[in-house]
C-alpha positions, 0 to 999 in steps of 0.5 A: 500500500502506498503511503506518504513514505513513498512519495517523491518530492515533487520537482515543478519543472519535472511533474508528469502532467498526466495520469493521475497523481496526489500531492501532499502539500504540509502546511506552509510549503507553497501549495498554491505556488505549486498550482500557478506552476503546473498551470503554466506548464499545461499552457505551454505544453511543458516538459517533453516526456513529461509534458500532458501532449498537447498545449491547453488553453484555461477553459479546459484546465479544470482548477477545483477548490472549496471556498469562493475566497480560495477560488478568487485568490486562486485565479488572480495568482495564477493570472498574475503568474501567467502575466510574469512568465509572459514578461520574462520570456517577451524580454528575458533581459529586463527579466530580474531576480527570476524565482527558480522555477521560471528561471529554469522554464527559461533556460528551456526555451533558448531560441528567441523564436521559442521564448516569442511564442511562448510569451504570445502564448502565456499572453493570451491565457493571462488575458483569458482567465476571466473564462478559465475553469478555475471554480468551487466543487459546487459552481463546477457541478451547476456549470455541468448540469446547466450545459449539459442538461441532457445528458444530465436530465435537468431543467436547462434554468434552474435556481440556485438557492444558497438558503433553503431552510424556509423550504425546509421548514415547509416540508417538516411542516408538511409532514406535520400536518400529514402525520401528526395533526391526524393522531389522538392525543394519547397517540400524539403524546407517545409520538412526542415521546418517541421523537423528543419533539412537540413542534415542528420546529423541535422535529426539524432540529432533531432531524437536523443531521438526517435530512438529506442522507436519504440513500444511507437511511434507506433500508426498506422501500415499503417501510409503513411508517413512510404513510400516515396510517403505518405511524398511527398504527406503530403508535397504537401498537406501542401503546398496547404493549405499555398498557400491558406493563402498566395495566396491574401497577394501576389496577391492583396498585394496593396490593402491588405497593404492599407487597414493594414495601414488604419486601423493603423492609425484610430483603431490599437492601436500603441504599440501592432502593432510598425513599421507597414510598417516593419510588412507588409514587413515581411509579404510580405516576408512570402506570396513570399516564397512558403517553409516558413511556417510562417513568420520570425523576424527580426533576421530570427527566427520563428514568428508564433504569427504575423499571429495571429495578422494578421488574422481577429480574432487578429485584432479584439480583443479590447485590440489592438484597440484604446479607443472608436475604432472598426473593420469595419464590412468587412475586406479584404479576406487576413486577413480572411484567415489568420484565419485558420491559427491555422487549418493548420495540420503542419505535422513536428510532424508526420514526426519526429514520422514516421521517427524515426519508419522508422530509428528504423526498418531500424537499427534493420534490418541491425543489423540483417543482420550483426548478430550484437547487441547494449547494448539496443538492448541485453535488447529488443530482451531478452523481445521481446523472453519473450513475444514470443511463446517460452517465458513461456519455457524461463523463466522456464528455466532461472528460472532454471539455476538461481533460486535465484537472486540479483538485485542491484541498482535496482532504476536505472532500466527501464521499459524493465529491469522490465519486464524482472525480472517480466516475470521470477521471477514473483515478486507479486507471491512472489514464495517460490521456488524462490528467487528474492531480489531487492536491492536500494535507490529510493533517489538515482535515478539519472539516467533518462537520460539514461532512468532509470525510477523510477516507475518502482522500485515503481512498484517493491515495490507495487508487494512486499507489505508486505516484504519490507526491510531496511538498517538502519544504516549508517557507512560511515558518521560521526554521527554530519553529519548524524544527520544534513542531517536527518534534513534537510530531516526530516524537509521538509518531515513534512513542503512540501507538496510534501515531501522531495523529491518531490515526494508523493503518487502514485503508491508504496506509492511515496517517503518518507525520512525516518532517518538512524541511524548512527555507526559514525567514530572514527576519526574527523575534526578538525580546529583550536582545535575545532571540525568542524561542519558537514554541513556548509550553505553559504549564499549569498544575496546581496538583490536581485536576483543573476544570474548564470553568477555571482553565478558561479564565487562567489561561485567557489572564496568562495569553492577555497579560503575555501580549500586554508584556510583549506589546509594551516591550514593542511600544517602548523607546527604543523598541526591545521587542519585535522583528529583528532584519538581516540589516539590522533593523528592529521593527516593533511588535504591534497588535496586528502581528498577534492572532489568539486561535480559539475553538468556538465563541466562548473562548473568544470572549474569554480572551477578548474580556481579558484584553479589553481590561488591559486596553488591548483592542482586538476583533473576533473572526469566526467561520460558523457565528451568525449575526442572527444569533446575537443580542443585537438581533434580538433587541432590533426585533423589539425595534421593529416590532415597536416601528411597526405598531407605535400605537402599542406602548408595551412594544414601545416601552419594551423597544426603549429598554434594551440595553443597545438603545443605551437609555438611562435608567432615570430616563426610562422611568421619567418616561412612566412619571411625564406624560408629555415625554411619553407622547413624544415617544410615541410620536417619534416611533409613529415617524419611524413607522412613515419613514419605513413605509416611504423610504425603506427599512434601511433608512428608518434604522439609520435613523433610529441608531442617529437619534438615539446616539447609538454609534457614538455611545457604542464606538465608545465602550468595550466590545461596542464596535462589535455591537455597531458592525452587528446592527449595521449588517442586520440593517443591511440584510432586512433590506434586502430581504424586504424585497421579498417580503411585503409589509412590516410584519412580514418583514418581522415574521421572517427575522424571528423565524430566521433567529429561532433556525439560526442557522450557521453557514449561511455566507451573507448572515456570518459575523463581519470583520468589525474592523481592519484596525491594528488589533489583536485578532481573536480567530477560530481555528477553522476560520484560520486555515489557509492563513498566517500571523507572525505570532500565535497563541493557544491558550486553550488547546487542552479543551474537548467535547467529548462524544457521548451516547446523547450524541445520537444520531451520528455517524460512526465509523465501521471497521473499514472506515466508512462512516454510518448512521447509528441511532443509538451508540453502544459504548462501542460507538461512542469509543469509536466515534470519540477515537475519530473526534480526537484524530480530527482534534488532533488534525485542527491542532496541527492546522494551529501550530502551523499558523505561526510564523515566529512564534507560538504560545500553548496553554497546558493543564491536567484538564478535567470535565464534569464530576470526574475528579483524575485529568482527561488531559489525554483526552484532548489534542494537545494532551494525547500529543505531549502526554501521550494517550494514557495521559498523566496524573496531576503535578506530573504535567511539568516533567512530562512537558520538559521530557517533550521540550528536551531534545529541542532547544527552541521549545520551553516550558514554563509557568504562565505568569498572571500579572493582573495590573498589566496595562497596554502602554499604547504608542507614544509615538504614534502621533495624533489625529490632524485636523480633516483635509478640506476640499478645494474643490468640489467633493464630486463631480457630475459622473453620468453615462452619455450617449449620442442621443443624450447630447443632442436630445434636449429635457426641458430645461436644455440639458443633455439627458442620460443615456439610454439603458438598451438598444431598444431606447436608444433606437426609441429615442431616436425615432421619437425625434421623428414626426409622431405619425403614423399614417402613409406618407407615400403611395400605398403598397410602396414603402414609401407609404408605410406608416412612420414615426417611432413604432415604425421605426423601432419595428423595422429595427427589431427586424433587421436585428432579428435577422442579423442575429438570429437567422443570419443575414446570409440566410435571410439572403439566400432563403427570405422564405423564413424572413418572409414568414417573420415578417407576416407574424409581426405585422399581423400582430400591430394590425398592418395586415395590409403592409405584410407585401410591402415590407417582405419586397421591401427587405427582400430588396435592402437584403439584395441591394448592391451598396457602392462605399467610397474607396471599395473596389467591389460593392457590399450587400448585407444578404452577402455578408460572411462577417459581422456583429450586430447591436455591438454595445460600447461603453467609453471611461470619459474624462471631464469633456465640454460637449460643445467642444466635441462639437466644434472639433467633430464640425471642423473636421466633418463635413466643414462648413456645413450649418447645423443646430448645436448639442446640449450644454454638457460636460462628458465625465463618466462614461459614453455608451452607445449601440451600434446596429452593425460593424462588418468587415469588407474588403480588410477594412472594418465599417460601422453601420446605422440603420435609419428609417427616416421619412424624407418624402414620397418618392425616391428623389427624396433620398438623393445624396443632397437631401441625406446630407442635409438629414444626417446634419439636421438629426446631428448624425454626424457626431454619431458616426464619429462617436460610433468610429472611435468606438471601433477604432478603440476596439480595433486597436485592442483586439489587432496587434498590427492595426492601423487606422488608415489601412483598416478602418472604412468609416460608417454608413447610414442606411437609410431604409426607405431609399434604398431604390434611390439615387446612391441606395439611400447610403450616406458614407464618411470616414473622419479623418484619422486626426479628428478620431486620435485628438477626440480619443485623447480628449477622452482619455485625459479629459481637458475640461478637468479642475487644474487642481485635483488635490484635495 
């Protein structure tokens, strides 16, 4: 079996690039540098015998990773790494300090030919990464059900919903009222028992985890319980057989209590059955309620071991007898039946297990209703279309679109997302014309509980045997702190059995710790003029264990007054604590250096208490908290709550009390005493209510927060920041669920149903950053993965949740790894599963250590939980790792810390100091705040969106209007300058006949552009058949049956007119057009422009002399969009195209040259052509590397539609000189209206 001892260091220049292979990459050793390499390689078809065979553009190079962050750093860097190599190779002498992989890829391209087409090469994918497949697992999965959604069987639209639960809810709700509703009340006071659920809401959180494991629930198809009358039916069945064990304790309860305390007091040993009477009254209590499965204590919680007790076979156990006492040999019946109690099918598991299938199908039914997808369900639906009949074709074809991949962080990866690259890339065929490369850490595999599965990627390794690789130099830490994690690793690899991590043999030779080397940091930490040593132990034993509830607080003092220590040594003058640099310089430690990694909230605000009294500032990051679940929520619901109906002064008075509006007490109760001061209130709420109505929620709550002084009172405490950075995001997001909700109380509705989920996950409800300050930063491990800081602490590394048989369901490992559902854990389960949460503690305690770059702190102590008195320590990570598994007694700690630390100087052991008067010094020399800059000129300047029709159509004050959002309004706007009739103007049955004005016009348009783009203007040329049977549909559908003849002749002849362009030796028809793009949008940054100097420049140099009627006073700054109805390309030269359906007269000589020149000069179409030409000459310039405007521009034409048969074909050609289009594209670009002075 392969294993990581196998792996070869992976060399980039030297990589095969096919088959498949694995990549394990340690944490710090450039796995993404790694990645950008290989990338460049497939591009440029790298490597000879190594190299994929062919050359590959980034649409088909697969790049698979698992968060949206991971995905947008991922592409830029390789973009960015494309762009570098591209510049090395085009000019390999301003190419310094090459890092060594592109300094050998250069080496292996001598000729300057070679070095040129690979730079042309790297250029064009650098250019082409905004179409590269570089994306999460579940993007990619949406992308291949939407583009093949036949292969795939699914809806070609479907919508992705990143937040299902309301969906959810529904569907438990639905089997609620299916299921539950219909039973009698005894039947529903058992279901209530049997599930733990007495609402809807309480089921949907007891199936929580169940829900979508459909496949692994299902066991038997024709389960009765999956019907409403199989769960009565169970229901009854069950209640018969308590009735049963129930039936002679209430009957005969006289005899049977008598008989009890007889036997008490001549055989029942007294301290194994205390309070005899009060257990008889339990029991009564038990026998009288026909719903209560077993008995109660005294506090109401279940008691299922009093009925062992009870029963014939409990009381006869000779150790609860008295010395030399038995049994009589006959009981009464009450106590035999209790016997089979242990016989009783309690039918909870089964519910829960039918109910979650029943839910599960009924979700996935809805969301197909609705053509809707959750992030799970893109995974499934892709396997399910992998295994269906259409699959084998499937893969074939992504194989084809994607034939290389790479998948990162693939330790992260769950049993759906495995077999999806299995069925396609068929990893253990290690297919040559293929490339598949799993990148990962299996040390860093963190994330079970959102269903990561590491087996899965020791499956990968098992298929992979042979061809594993490995990363094997670290640069991200220091070479003290490497050399000490390897230690501590290293040394309980050798000394535990179970390895390192917990976790050896198995399928894919387990998991093994293997040493990295280190390239170490030029710079060090430094305190007091000697160099600080790299992992640093702490050691708390008092001499017995420690409990939680005093480690926290010990270890948060020690971490806060270390930093304090640390932080003053860095703010003193000079400086004695920081960073010292290969010249010499000694950079001063400052809270940003510093990250506190925590397990989970509660931590968090341990520390950050501790901190805050030393005036220490710090920020919490967290993965998993939402902002739903804070106190802020729940006071902005009373908020709104009192917003929505003003007129109720319990709302009102309970709004005015919570703690973030900050009212005084004394104001609160002068509110009670003056009723003048109470109206007020209530008149300001009433203004809440209108503002929320006419401006929006958003609106309403800034002002709320503003007249209260929240911002300012909250920026000015503790924790506060935090307070104002919650409500401003929850203010954020009831906007925009506003739009989906009409109405306050709908609005109030779905907040309140939202805060009782409180789901976590969900992107746009996790807590925001409050600040990017230089603070301590407070980050939950997982959300740290993937990140460094140069100094870490772990203060509380010794804490664990152990798994419990209240766990249940959950899904425990079977002895080939797999993990299944169990619904109730034997101790055997529990064993199994709390084995596999400390391999996965110990793995995230890996993740922490290796976040340093300097310098790391662990906070150590024989930790106890619950009433156990001896240490659990080994129980935790941090404790199996340094202890070992059989852990170590109390006051033996320190030994067993300095046995670690021994043969490594780098790591210390000591004992945390807790200096509670330490106070943060701040920096002296930080100087303090100036005055605010003053504008010298305006803050902003007019920005707006201009366009053609914008500078010569005029509102009623003169000035130029915005530009239109579409082509449809610009052609609207247009035609709208036209005379608004819509009667002939011409014969009838010519075209010169047909109406006119902008209904006209626009129809006409839409034609022609139909035709471009949908059938073809080479179609609608050689076939007008199918031009023919559109233009009836649309006529017919305006009421112009009559015109159907007319317009079918009449584009049937622009189609076919031979139109003769200046300079062009051969004549163009449209009908003939073999290259083109029509409705070409553009869109121009614009720098500040006066329009009338536009004007003047496009006046003198176009059609000079000419009289025609000025643009609207304006100045361009922003951007210039237009439309244009056709660019084509004839005869090598590039010609834009406008369609213009004019009225001029009734007869053809209206559209002689003359008559069109004085139209295009009337309607100002001659700043339109220039307009149109530099957006092609801009276009042109940036897409042709040996463009030239003289050679390859041809100008524009207008096409005026109803001359078509005239003298020159209705066709007004001009091509601005090449000085007006370059001194125009400068204006633009450097904007000569502009302020002289932009400083501000």
């Amino acid at each position: 079996m392969g294993t990581a001892e196998d792996a070869k260091p992976l060399e980039p220049l030297r990589f095969p690039l096919y088959g498949s292979r694995l990549i394990e990459a340690s944490a710090g050793t450039g796995k993404t540098y790694t990645i950008a390499a290989l990338y460049l390689r497939l591009v440029l078809n790298h490597g000879r015998e190594a190299a994929y065979g062919q050359s590959l553009t980034p649409p088909q190079i697969l790049v698979v990773t698992f968060t949206e962050a991971a995905t947008r750093e991922l592409r830029e860097r390789i973009r960015s790494r494309l762009a570098e190599a591209a510049a090395a190779f085009r000019d390999p002498d301003q190419a310094v300090e090459l890092d060594p992989f592109l300094d050998g890829l250069l080496r292996e391209y001598p000729q300057r030919a070679e070095r040129a087409q690979a730079a042309r090469v790297l250029e064009l994918a650098a250019e082409w990464m905004d179409e590269a497949a570089v994306a999460t697992i579940h993007a990619w999965c949406y992308r291949m059900l939407r583009e093949h959604a036949f292969d795939s069987g699914s809806l070609f639209t479907q919508d992705l919903e990143t937040d299902p639960g309301e969906l959810l809810a529904e569907s438990v709700r639905d089997y609620w009222r299916t299921f539950v509703y219909p039973l009698d009340p005894e039947a529903f006071q058992l279901f209530r028992q049997a599930v733990g659920a007495a609402d809807p809401d309480a089921l949907q959180r007891a199936l929580a985890r169940l829900i979508g494991a459909d496949e692994e629930l299902a066991d038997d198809a024709d389960d009765p319980l999956l019907e409403p009358s199989g769960l009565a039916e169970r229901l009854g069945a069950w209640h018969q057989a308590l009735e049963q064990l129930k039936a002679p304790w209430r009957d005969e309860r006289e005899a049977v209590e008598a008989e009890f305390l007889d036997l008490h007091r001549r055989v029942l040993n007294g301290t194994k059955y205390k309070n005899p009477q009060q257990l008889l009254e339990r029991m009564a209590a038990w026998a009288d309620d026909p719903a209560q499965p077993v008995p109660l204590t005294d506090k109401g919680k279940p008691d299922p071991g009093l009925l062992e007790r009870m029963s014939a076979t409990g009381l006869a156990d000779p150790s609860r007898h008295k010395k030399g006492q038995s049994l009589p040999a006959s009981l009464h019946r009450a106590f035999k039946a209790l016997d089979r109690h242990v016989e009783l099918d309690a039918p909870g598991v089964a519910i829960l297990r039918a109910a979650a299938r029943w839910i599960t199908r009924r979700f996935q039914a809805e969301q197909r209703r609705r053509a809707q997808l959750g992030f799970q369900d893109l995974l499934t639906r892709l396997r399910d279309a992998l295994r269906g009949p259409g699959g084998a074709r499937l893969a074939q074809t992504i194989r084809s679109q994607f034939p290389v991949a790479l998948i990162d962080e693939f330790q992260d990866t769950d049993p759906v997302q495995y077999e999806l690259f299995e069925t396609v890339y068929r990893i253990a065929d290690n297919d040559p014309g293929l490339g598949l490369f799993l990148i990962g850490d299996p040390k860093q595999a963190i994330y079970g509980f959102r269903g990561a599965d590491i087996h899965s990627y020791l499956r990968a390794r098992a298929a992979t045997e042979g061809r594993h690789y490995t990363l094997p130099r670290n640069f991200r830490s220091s070479e003290a702190l490497v050399g000490a994690v390897n230690q501590l690793f290293a040394r309980a690899e050798g000394s535990w059995p179970a390895g390192a991590f917990a976790f050896r043999g198995g399928s894919g030779g387990g998991l093994p710790f293997h040493p990295v080397e280190a390239q170490g940091r030029g710079e060090f930490f430094e305190e007091a003029g000697a160099e600080h040593p790299a992992l640093n132990l702490w050691c708390h034993d008092p001499g017995v264990s420690v409990a939680k509830n005093a480690y926290l607080p010990t270890y948060a003092e020690a971490c806060a007054a270390r930093i304090v220590a640390l932080l003053n040594g860095g703010a003193a003058r000079p400086a004695v604590t920081g960073f010292r640099h290969p010249g010499g310089h000694l950079e001063p430690v400052r809270p940003r250096d510093m990250a506190v990694l925590v397990r989970n909230h509660t931590e968090a605000s341990a520390i950050q208490e501790a901190l805050a009294a030393r005036e220490v500032r710090s920020v919490y990051l967290s993965d998993r908290d939402s902002v739903l679940a804070t106190a802020e929520a729940d006071d902005l619901v009373r908020w709104l709550r009192a917003c929505a109906e003003p007129t109720d002064e319990g709302l009102v008075r309970a709004a005015l009390a919570t703690p973030t509006l900050g009212l005084a007490l004394s104001e609160l109760d002068r509110l009670v005493t003056d009723e003048l001061a109470w109206e007020r209130r209530i008149e300001q709420f009433g203004e809440y209510r209108r503002l929320w109505r006419s401006r929006g929620v958003l609106a309403m709550l800034h002002r709320l927060l503003h007249d209260f002084g929240v911002p300012q009172r909250l920026l000015a405490i503790s924790g506060g920041e935090r307070s104002l950075t919650n409500l401003l995001h929850l203010a954020e997001l009831l906007q925009q669920w506003a739009r989906e909700h009409d109405g306050e109380q709908a609005l109030i509705r779905h907040l309140v149903e939202l805060r009782q989920q409180a789901r976590n996950g969900v992107e746009d409800q996790i807590l925001r950053l409050e600040s990017d300050e230089d603070l301590v930063k407070v980050v939950t491990i997982h959300k740290s993965k993937g990140l460094q800081y140069p100094l870490v602490f772990l203060p509380f590394v010794c804490t664990f949740r152990p798994v419990t048989a209240r766990d249940a369901p959950r899904r425990v490992p079977d002895q080939h790894g797999r993990l299944r559902w169990r619904f109730e854990l034997d101790q055997e389960d529990v064993e199994a599963a709390d084995s596999e949460r400390l391999a996965e503690d110990l793995r995230l305690f890996y993740v922490a250590l290796t976040r340093a770059q300097h310098a790391c702190w662990v906070g150590m102590a024989p930790i106890t939980q619950g009433n156990t008195k001896r240490s659990l320590l080994e129980r935790s990570a941090a404790g199996y790792l340094l202890a070992g598994p059989d852990g170590v007694e109390p006051g033996g700690l320190g030994a067993v810390l300095e046995q670690a630390a021994a043969a490594d100087p780098a790591i210390t052991v000591s004992e945390p100091l807790l200096d509670e008067a330490s106070r943060f010094v701040g920096d002296p020399a930080a100087p303090p705040l100036g005055e605010p800059c003053q504008p010298r000129r305006r803050a902003a300047d007019a920005w707006w969106i201009a366009s053609y029709s914008a500078l010569v159509r005029h509102d009623t004050a003169g000035r130029a209007r915005s530009a239109p959002a579409s082509a449809a309004e610009d052609v609207l706007r247009e035609e709208s300058g036209h005379a608004l009739v819509q009667e002939a103007g011409g014969d009838a049955g010519s075209w010169h006949g047909f109406p006119r004005g902008p209904d006209a016009g626009t129809f006409l348009h839409n034609l022609l552009e139909w035709a471009a783009t949908q059938l073809g203007l080479a179609t609608a040329g050689a076939q007008p058949e199918w031009l023919d049977a559109e233009v009836e549909r649309r006529c017919r559908f305006r009421g112009w049956d009559g015109q159907v003849a007319t317009v079918q002749g009449w584009l049937r002849a622009l189609l076919g007119a031979e139109l003769s362009l200046p300079g062009a030796q051969t004549t163009l028809a449209l009908g003939r057009l073999p290259t083109y793009q029509a409705e070409l949008e553009f869109l121009i940054e614009t720098q500040p422009l006066r329009a009338d100097r536009l004007d003047d420049l496009v006046c003198q140099h176009l059609l000079p002399g000419r009289a025609r009627p000025p643009v609207a006073p304006a100045r361009l700054n922003g951007m210039l969009k237009g439309f244009i109805d056709l660019v084509c390309c004839h005869e090598g030269r590039y010609y834009v195209a406008d369609y213009k359906s004019n009225w001029l007269g009734g007869g053809d000589g209206h559209y002689a040259p003359e008559y069109l020149e004085a139209e295009v000069l009337e309607r100002r179409y001659d700043l339109q052509l220039v307009i149109y030409t530099l957006a092609l000459h801009r276009l042109l310039r940036a897409r042709m590397p040996d463009y030239d405007y003289d050679r390859h521009v041809g100008g524009g034409f207008y096409l005026f539609l109803r001359g078509v048969q005239a003298p020159g074909q209705g066709v007004f050609h001009a091509r601005p000189p090449r000085a007006l289009i370059e001194e125009l594209d400068g204006w633009l670009r450097d904007g000569p209206d502009g302020p002289q002075e932009q400083t501000l």
